[in-house]
C-alpha positions, -999 to 999 in steps of 0.1 A, spaced: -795 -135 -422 -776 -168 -412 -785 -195 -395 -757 -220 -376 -757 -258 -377 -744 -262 -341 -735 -305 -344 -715 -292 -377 -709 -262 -374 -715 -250 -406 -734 -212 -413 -759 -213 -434 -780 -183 -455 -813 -187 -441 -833 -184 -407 -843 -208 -378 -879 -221 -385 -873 -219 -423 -849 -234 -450 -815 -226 -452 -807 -214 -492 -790 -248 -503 -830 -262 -491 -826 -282 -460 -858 -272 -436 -844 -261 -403 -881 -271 -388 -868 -308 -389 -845 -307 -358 -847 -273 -344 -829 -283 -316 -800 -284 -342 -801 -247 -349 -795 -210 -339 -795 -180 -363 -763 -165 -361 -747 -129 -379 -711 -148 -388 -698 -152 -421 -718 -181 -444 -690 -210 -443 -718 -235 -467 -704 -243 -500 -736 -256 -516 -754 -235 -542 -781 -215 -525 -761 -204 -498 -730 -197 -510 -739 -179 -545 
């Protein structure tokens, strides 16, 4: 699952409500947030690897 930073646009592996794989908690601004199916575009370790 993937989960979409929509002010950056960035996908990250993870859900909404959870952490993303590079560790940033999604329950911080959720507002910020929608879990998506597209490709992961993060390059941070976690997500990426």
């Amino acid at each position: 699952m993937a989960v979409k930073h929509i002010p950056s646009n960035v996908i990250h592996s993870g859900t909404k409500g959870g952490k993303t794989g590079c560790g940033i908690n999604t329950k911080d601004k959720p507002d910020h947030w929608t879990n998506s199916h597209q490709k992961i575009t993060c390059d941070k370790n976690g997500c990426k690897n």
